[in-house]
C-alpha positions, -999 to 999 in steps of 0.1 A, spaced: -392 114 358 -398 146 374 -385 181 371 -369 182 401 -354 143 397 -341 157 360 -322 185 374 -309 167 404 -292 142 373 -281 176 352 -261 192 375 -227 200 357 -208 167 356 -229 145 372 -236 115 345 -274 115 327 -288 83 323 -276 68 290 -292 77 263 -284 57 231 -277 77 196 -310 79 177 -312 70 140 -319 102 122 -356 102 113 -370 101 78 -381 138 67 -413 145 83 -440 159 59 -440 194 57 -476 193 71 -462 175 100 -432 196 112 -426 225 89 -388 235 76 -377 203 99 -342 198 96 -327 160 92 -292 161 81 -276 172 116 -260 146 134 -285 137 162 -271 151 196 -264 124 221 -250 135 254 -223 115 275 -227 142 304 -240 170 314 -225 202 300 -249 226 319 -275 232 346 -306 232 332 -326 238 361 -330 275 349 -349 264 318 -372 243 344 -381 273 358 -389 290 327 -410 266 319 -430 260 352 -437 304 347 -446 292 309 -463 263 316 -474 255 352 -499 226 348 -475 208 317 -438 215 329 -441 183 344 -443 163 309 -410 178 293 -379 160 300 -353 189 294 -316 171 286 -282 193 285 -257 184 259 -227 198 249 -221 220 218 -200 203 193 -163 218 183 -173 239 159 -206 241 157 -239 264 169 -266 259 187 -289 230 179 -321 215 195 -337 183 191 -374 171 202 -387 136 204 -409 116 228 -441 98 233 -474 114 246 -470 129 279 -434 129 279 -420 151 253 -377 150 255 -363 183 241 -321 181 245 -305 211 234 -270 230 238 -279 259 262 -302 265 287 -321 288 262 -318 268 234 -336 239 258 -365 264 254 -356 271 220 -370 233 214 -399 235 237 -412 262 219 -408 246 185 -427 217 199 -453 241 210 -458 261 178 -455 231 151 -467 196 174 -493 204 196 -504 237 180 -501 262 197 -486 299 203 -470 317 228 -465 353 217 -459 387 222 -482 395 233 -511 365 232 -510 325 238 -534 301 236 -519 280 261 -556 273 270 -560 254 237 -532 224 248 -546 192 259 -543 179 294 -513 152 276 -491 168 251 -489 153 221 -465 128 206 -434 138 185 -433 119 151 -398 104 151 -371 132 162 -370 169 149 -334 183 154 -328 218 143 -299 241 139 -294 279 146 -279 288 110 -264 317 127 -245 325 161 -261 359 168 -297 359 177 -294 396 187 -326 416 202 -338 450 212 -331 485 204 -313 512 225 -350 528 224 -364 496 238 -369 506 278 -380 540 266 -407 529 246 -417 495 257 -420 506 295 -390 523 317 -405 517 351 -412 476 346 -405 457 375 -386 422 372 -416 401 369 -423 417 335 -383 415 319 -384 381 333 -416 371 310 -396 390 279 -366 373 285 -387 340 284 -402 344 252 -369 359 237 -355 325 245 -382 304 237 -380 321 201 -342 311 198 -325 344 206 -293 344 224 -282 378 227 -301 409 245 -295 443 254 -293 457 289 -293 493 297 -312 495 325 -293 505 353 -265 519 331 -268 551 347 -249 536 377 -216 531 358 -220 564 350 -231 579 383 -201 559 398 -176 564 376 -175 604 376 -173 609 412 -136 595 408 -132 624 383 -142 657 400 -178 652 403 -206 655 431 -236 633 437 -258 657 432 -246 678 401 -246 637 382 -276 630 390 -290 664 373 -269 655 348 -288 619 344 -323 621 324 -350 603 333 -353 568 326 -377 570 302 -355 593 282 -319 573 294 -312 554 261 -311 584 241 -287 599 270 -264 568 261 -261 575 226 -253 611 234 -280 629 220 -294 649 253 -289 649 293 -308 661 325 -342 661 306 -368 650 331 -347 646 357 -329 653 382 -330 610 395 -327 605 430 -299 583 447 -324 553 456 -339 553 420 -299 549 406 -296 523 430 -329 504 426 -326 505 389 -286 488 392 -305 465 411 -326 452 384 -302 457 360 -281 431 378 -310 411 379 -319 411 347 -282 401 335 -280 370 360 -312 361 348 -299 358 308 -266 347 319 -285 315 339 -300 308 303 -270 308 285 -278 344 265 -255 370 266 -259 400 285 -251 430 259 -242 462 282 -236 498 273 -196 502 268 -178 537 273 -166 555 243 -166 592 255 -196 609 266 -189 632 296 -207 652 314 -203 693 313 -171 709 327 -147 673 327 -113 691 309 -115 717 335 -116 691 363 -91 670 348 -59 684 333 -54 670 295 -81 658 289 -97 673 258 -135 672 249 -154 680 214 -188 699 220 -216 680 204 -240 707 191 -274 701 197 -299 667 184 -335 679 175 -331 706 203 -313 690 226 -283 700 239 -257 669 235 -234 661 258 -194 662 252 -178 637 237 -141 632 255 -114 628 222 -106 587 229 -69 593 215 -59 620 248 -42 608 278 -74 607 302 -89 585 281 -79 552 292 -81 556 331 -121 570 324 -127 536 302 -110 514 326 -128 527 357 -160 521 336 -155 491 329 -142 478 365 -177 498 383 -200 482 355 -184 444 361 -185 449 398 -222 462 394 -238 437 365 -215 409 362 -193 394 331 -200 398 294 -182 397 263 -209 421 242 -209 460 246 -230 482 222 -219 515 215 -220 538 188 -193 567 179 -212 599 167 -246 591 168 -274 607 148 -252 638 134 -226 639 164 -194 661 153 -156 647 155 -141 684 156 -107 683 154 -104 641 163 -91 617 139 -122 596 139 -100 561 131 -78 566 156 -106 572 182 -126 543 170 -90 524 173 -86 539 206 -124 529 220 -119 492 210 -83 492 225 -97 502 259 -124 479 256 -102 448 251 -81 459 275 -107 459 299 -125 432 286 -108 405 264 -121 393 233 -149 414 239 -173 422 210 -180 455 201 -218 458 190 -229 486 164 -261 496 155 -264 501 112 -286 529 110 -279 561 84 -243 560 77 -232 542 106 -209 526 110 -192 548 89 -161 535 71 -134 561 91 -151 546 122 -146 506 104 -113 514 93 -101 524 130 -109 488 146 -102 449 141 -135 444 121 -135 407 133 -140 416 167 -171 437 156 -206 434 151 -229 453 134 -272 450 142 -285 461 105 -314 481 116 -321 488 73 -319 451 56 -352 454 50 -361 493 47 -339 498 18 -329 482 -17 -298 471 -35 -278 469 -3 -247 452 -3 -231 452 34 -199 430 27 -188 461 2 -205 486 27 -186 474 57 -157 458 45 -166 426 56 -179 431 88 -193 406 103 -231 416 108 -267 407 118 -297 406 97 -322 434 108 -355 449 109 -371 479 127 -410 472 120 -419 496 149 -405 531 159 -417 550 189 -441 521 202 -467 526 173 -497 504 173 -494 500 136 -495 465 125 -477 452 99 -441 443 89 -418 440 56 -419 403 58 -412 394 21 -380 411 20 -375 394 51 -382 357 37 -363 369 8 -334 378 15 -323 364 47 -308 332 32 -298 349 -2 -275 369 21 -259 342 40 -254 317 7 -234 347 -10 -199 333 -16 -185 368 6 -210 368 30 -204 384 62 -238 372 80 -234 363 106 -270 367 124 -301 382 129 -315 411 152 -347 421 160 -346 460 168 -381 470 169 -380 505 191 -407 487 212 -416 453 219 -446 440 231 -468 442 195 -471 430 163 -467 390 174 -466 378 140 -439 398 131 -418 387 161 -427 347 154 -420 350 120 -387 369 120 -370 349 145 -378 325 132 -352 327 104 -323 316 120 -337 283 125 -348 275 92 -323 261 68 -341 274 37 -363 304 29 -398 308 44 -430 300 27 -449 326 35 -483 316 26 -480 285 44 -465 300 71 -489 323 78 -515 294 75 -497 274 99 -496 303 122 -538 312 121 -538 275 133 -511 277 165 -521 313 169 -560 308 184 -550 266 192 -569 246 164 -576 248 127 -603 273 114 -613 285 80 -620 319 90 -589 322 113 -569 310 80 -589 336 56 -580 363 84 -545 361 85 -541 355 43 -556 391 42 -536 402 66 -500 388 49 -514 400 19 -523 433 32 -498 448 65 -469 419 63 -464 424 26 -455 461 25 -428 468 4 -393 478 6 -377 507 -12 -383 531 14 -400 523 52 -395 493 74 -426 504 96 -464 509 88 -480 538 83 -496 553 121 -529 567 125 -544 601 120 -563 599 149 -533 603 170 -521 636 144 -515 670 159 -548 683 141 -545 698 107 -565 698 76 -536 687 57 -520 660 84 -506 627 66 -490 613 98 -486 617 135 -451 617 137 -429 635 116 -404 603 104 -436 580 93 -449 570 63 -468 593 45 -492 575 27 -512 541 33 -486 513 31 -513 480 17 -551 482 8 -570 494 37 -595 466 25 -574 436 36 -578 444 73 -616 452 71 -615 417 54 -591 402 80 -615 419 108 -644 401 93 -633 371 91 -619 366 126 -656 376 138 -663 342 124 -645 327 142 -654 292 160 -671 298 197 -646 275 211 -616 295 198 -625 328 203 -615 319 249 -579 324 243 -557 355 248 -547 357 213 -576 357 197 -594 385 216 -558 404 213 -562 402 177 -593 416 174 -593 444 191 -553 451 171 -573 444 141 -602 465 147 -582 492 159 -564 492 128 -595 490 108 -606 522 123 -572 537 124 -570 532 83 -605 550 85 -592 583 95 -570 584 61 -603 584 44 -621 603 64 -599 635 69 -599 642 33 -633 643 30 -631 666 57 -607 689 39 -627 685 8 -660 701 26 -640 728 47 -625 740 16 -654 741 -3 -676 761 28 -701 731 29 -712 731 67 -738 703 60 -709 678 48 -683 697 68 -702 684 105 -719 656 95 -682 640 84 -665 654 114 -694 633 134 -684 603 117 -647 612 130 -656 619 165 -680 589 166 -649 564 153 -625 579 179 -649 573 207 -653 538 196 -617 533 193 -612 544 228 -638 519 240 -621 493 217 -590 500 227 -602 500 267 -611 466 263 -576 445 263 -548 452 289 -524 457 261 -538 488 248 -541 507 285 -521 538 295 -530 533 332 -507 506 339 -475 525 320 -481 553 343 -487 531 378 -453 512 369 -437 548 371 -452 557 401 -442 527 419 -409 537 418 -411 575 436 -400 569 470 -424 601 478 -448 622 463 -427 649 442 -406 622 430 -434 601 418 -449 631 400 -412 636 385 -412 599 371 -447 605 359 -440 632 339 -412 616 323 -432 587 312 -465 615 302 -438 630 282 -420 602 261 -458 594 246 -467 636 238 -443 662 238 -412 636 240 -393 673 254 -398 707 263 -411 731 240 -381 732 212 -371 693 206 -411 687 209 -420 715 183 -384 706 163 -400 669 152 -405 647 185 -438 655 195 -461 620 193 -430 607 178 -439 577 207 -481 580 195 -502 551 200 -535 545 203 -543 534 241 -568 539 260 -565 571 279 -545 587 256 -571 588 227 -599 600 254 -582 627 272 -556 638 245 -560 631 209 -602 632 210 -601 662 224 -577 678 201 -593 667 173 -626 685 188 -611 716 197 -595 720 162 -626 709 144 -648 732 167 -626 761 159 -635 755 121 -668 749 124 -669 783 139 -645 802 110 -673 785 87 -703 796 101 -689 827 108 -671 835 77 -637 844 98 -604 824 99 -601 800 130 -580 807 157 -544 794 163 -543 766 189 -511 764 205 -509 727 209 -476 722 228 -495 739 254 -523 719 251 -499 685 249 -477 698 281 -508 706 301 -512 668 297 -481 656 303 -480 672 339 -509 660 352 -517 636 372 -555 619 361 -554 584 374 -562 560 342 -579 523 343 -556 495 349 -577 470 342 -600 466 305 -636 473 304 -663 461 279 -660 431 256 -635 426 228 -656 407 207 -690 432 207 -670 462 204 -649 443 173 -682 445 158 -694 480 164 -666 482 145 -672 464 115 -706 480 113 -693 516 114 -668 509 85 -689 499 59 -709 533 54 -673 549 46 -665 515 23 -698 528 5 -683 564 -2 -649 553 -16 
């Protein structure tokens, strides 16, 4: 049958051909289908409970030339019960019935990853790998989400994954998202509209809001009330054209069945509101690593309510229905003044359920929130909290923590869009399902909060995965199983590669970090530097050896493997981190001869350092994913003329360098958002790196102290220009993979 004749037949409550109740399978082997789940009651639907011609189109962006050979069937979720998935079918016709739209996908990309093989990531596929006819299903695999919420992205997300994407690009994330089996995503974009909106009913002009409005790069840190204004002012069009995707973006996860999560209101104003409207009484915020914060309006006063309600009814009009709304009360260090803090919290859920009933209020766990006056304000059931530390710190015990609030299981492997690779996967694996078999448990999902998306694939296939598994992970096998799907076929080296690799960056320990170290290449230049930004591990997190292993291995790779996207991907990330890892040996040495006046050592080590950093430019040039041009095209795009487009440019210069001006930059945010793209390391870290090391190769040779470098100078300078950058890679993955190899083993020698 054909795509089109399928969703002709599911249109809601037209009758689907009969489809007789299938015996429950015997258990497959493990080998077979992995963690398959047999004791659910095979779904067998009467009618259709939902379109799911919005899958179809997922799938025909997914998977143009094999759409055709899925049959995707609608069924309706039991009483209840969660979402489930089954996958059966002969070879060229592959039936996936599941109980959403998203969920339909959910099974298709189960069928991918553990029948025929192979991986669609982010980033990477090897899509190229399928056959021309899909594979058969042994018997039928049904599967259950062990938890409701499949919750993803962080408030930092659009800041540090890309602010000026267009639609095509959320459209792909929102694929995958569902394709892994999450349900639940977060929307700011566009949330300035509300805002913009809302306060011209309350004493404010056009123009004085959108000062007041940061750029969008900067916009998620304006909703959780640390700063305003910076990098703005935004221009009425880009409020507009940004609303527009926004909406877009919501009808688009609303047609799959996810939930929409949207910024609620819970107080932050902008300067001046109790002068411009009588009673209303606001709390200064102080200031948030230099930033001036805006007020926060006291929740229990009389003005209160109308502000909330008007929110609400301008963001409903704008982005359409939902019943999730993330917000956090007091963010990062935020003061209460005078406020009860309970009675506020009480106050901010009241006006959201008035607004919106049986609306779910979404908090982020993250330092001491939610704190327990902010939890002992609110109907806890009716809350949510997105545990951004179950896997950063020890002996944690949420129910006791949070007074049995209900909560999601979470990791941040990635802050500020590092190209670090690696992940906390054991505690992962670990804990997950010890959690949600405690007698008390309050877990109720998972949420993957990475502060950008777009890296580390393993770490997103792996941790999703999770909710669909009824037992705990076996890692080693998992990771075996994903060497195979990951570069479409089975291959010793592939397999040897990724053991070091889960041995090495995905088995870094709890206790204190979620994320891996970064790279010293990216530092502000110091003898003494241990990371480039001030929050990240200090120290090597695994033996630098497992990834020149790992690197060596994929080089050995089969011929016919080494075509697809993931492959070449994964060896220039590998690579990259190989070299990265280098400069924690390296600069030491460095240190070692400066301090002891040896010019000889002193430049011949500092060559070695320039040398690496010029390869990892070229490495890094080669694959799409590792470009700067592209991030600073997108923001371009959106300037409707030429000092607006410079405006959006610097905004998104500035969220990678100096993050602010001079005091929040100097006060612990500059290269907070480091990585190591192409672009960047040639015409800003390198050349930092040179510059300092010049300077000290003059003090030596001259017997003097080196002169001061005022480097916020040097970062700014950068940020407001305007160089044009490649958008397209250069040179090949594979060759440059092994100029890498070669130059690590002369410092392996040294160790």
């Amino acid at each position: 049958m054909t795509l089109a004749a399928m969703t002709a037949l599911a249109l809601p409550g037209t009758a689907l051909p009969a489809t007789p109740a299938a015996p429950a399978a015997p258990a497959a082997p493990a080998t077979a289908v992995p963690g398959a789940v047999t004791s659910v009651t095979p779904i067998t639907p009467a009618r259709a409970a939902f379109d799911p011609s919005p899958a179809h189109a997922s799938l025909e962006r997914l998977l143009p030339s094999r759409a055709a050979q899925f049959t995707l069937v609608p069924v309706p979720r039991p009483p209840g019960s969660g979402d489930s998935f089954s996958v059966s079918g002969r070879a060229g016709a592959i039936r996936v019935r599941g109980t959403s739209p998203a969920t339909l996908l959910t099974g298709v990309g189960w069928y991918l990853k553990h029948v025929a093989g192979v991986d669609i990531g982010w980033p990477g596929d090897s899509l190229g790998r399928l056959p021309a006819t899909l594979p058969a299903v042994d018997g039928e695999v049904t599967r259950a989400a062990s938890v409701p919420h499949r919750y993803a992205l962080n408030d930092t997300d659009e800041g540090y994954s890309g602010p000026y994407r267009d639609f095509a690009s959320y459209q792909r994330d929102i694929d995958l998202l569902a394709l892994h089996g999450v349900n639940e995503v977060f929307v700011p974009t566009g949330a300035e509209y509300t805002y913009y909106e809302t306060f011209q009913h309350f004493g404010y002009g056009e123009a004085e809001l959108r000062d007041w409005i940061p750029g969008p790069a900067h916009q998620g840190w304006w909703l959780l009330q640390n700063l305003s204004g910076f990098a703005g002012p935004v221009s009425r069009q880009l409020v507009h054209a940004r609303a527009d995707l926004g909406r877009r973006i919501a009808d688009r996860l609303r047609a799959l069945g996810m939930t929409p999560v949207l910024p609620g209101f819970f107080g932050t104003v902008p300067p001046g509101f109790a002068e411009r409207n009588p009673g209303a009484l606001t709390v200064p915020q102080g200031r948030w690593v230099g930033f001036d914060r805006p007020d926060w309006l006291d929740p229990t006063g009389p003005v209160f309510d109308r502000l909330a309600a008007t929110y609400y009814r301008v963001q409903q009009d704008r982005f359409g229905d939902t019943d999730m709304f993330k917000m956090d009360l007091l963010h990062e260090g935020g003061s209460p003044g005078s406020v009860d803090v309970p009675s506020a919290a009480g106050a901010v859920q009241r006006a959201l359920e008035s607004a919106r009933p049986g609306a779910t209020w979404v908090m982020l766990g993250w330092q001491r929130n939610p704190s327990a006056a902010v939890l002992g304000g609110v109907d806890r059931s009716r809350v949510l909290v997105v545990d951004g530390l179950s896997d950063r710190y020890d002996n944690l015990d949420r129910e006791t923590q949070w007074g049995g609030t209900p909560y999601a299981f979470g990791t941040i492997p990635n802050f500020g869009g590092h190209t670090g690779l690696g992940a906390n996967t054991g505690a992962w694996v670990s804990r997950f399902h010890t959690w949600l078999a405690k007698p008390d448990s309050a877990l109720r999902g998972i949420a993957y909060l990475p502060e950008a998306t777009g890296g580390n694939p393993a770490a997103f296939g792996l941790f999703t995965e999770l909710a669909w598994r009824s037992g705990p992970v076996d890692r080693p096998a998992w990771f075996a199983d994903y060497a195979s799907r990951r570069y479409g076929g089975e291959d010793p080296h592939a397999t040897a590669a990724w053991e070091q690799l889960r041995l090495g960056p995905y088995s870094t320990p709890s206790g204190a970090w979620s994320e891996p170290h970064d790279s010293l290449f990216t530092a502000r230049p110091s003898l003494t530097a241990v990371r480039a930004a001030r929050w990240s591990p200090t120290v090597m997190r695994y033996d630098a050896a497992r990834v020149e292993n790992a690197l060596a291995e994929l080089l050995r790779v089969a011929p016919e493997l080494r075509t697809t996207d993931a492959y070449r991907y994964d060896l220039v990330d590998v690579a990259r981190q190989a070299l990265a890892n280098r400069s924690r040996v390296l600069l030491p040495r460095i240190r070692t001869a400066y301090e002891a006046k040896d010019l000889t050592a002193f430049r011949a080590l500092v060559s070695e350092w320039n040398a690496d950093e010029e390869l990892l430019g070229r490495l890094v040039g080669s694959d799409r994913r590792f470009l700067l041009g592209p991030w600073l095209a997108a923001a371009r795009s959106w300037g409707a003329d030429g000092a607006e487009r410079d405006r959006l440019e610097y905004d998104a210069r500035s969220i990678l360098t100096t993050w602010g001006d001079r005091g929040p930059s100097e006060g612990g945010l500059r290269d907070y958002a480091n990585r190591e793209w192409s672009g960047l390391i040639q015409d800003l870290y390198a050349p930092r790196w040179r510059v300092y090391f010049a300077g000290l190769d003059q003090a030596l040779a001259n017997r003097t102290d080196p002169v001061a470098v005022d480097w916020f100078a040097v970062d700014d300078a950068w940020a407001r220009g305007h160089a044009a950058y490649p958008t397209r890679p250069a040179g090949d993955p594979v060759a440059l993979a092994g100029e890498v190899l070669a130059a690590l083993r002369p410092v392996s020698s040294l160790r």
